[in-house]
Structures are given as C-alpha cells and as structure tokens.
N, C-alpha and C positions, 0 to 999 in steps of 0.2 A: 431091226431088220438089217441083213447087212445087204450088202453090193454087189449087185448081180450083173457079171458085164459079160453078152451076148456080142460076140463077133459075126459082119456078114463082108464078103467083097460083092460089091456090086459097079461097073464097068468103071472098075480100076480103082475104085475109093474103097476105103473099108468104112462101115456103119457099123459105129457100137452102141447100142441099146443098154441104156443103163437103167436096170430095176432097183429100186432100195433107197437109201440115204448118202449121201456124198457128204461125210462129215470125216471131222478130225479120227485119226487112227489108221487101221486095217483097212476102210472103205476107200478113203484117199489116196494110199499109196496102192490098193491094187490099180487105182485107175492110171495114176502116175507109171506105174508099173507096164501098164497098157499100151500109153501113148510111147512110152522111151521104147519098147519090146518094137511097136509098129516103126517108130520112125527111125532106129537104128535099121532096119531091115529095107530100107528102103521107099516106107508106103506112107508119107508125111502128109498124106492126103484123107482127111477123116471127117466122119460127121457121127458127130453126137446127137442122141435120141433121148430127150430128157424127159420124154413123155410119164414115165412109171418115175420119176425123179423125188419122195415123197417128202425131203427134207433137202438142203443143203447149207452150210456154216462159212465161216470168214477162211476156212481152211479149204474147203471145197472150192469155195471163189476163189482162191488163190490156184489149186489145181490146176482149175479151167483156164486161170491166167497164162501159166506156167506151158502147159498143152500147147495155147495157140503158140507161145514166143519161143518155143521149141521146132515144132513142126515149122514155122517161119524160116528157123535158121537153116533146115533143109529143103525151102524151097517150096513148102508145101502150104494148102491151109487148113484151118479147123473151121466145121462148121456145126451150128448149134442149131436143132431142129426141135418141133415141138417145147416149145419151153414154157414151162408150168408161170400161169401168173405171178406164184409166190416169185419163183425164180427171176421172173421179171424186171416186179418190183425191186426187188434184194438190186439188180445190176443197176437197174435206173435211178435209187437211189445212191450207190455208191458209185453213179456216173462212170459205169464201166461197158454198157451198150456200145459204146464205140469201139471197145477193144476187140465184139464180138461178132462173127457175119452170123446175121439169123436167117433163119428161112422157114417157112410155115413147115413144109412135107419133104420126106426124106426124096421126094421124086425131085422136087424144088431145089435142094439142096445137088443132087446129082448130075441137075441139066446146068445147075449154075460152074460148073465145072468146066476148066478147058480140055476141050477134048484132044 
C-alpha cells in the first residue's frame, strides 16, 4: 500500500494525515517531499496524524527525524499525533520519544501551539 498524504490548515498549522506505509522508497521521499514543499513556503508549523500509519522502517524514522530538525531550523515545530503502538514502541525502543512532541488529538496538538 503506498502513502497517502492528506493536507489540511487548520489555525495556521498544517495537518498531514498520513494513510499507508512510511517505508524505504517512493512513500519516504513523498513525505520528505511534503515537509521541505511546507517549510520552504513558509508553514514550518505541522502535525502529523499517524493514525492510518500501517507500517513504518529505520527509513521512515529517519524521515520523521529529519521533518522535525528541518522544520526546527525554520523556527517551527513537528508534531506527532495519534501514534500507532507499533509506532511507539519502534521510538521508545530506539530511545527517540524525546526527539518527538506527542499529543493524543489533532485538537491537542493545535491548542498546544503558540498562538
């Protein structure tokens, strides 16, 4: 299945909903593709909806590495919502929860925003 990235703005953040698998190839780099497209334009302000997330690999976590320390150097943050148990585990084992702001709901993730 590949990667389905849904665009919303919603008060001033954009939310991308990502349906599918976040793995090595084609699915990676559109997301890659996604986050540089947003944050060249100005909008370094994002939250991820990993809810429909049905796989992701060491290239995926990289991605999502890559998104935040991107979006950082302009100022912005990444924010990861919904995030699948596997997905979890995968961070909490490779002790990378730190690198990421979580928030249960996409409402959560929006109010946590400076307005």
């Amino acid at each position: 299945m590949q990667l389905t990235i849904t665009a919303e703005q919603k008060q001033g953040v954009t939310v991308l909903a990502l349906d599918g698998r976040v793995v090595l190839g084609e699915e990676c780099e559109s997301l890659r593709g996604k986050i540089q497209e947003l944050v060249g334009s100005q909008r370094p302000n994002i939250v991820l909806n990993l809810e429909n997330v049905s796989r992701i690999d060491s290239t995926g976590i990289g991605a999502l590495v890559e998104s935040v320390i991107l979006s950082a150097r302009e100022g912005g943050r990444i924010k990861l919502v919904n995030v699948p148990r596997l997905i979890n585990n995968i961070l909490s084992t490779h002790r990378l929860l730190q690198a990421f702001e979580i928030c249960g709901t996409v409402e959560e993730a929006l109010a946590s925003f400076p307005k």
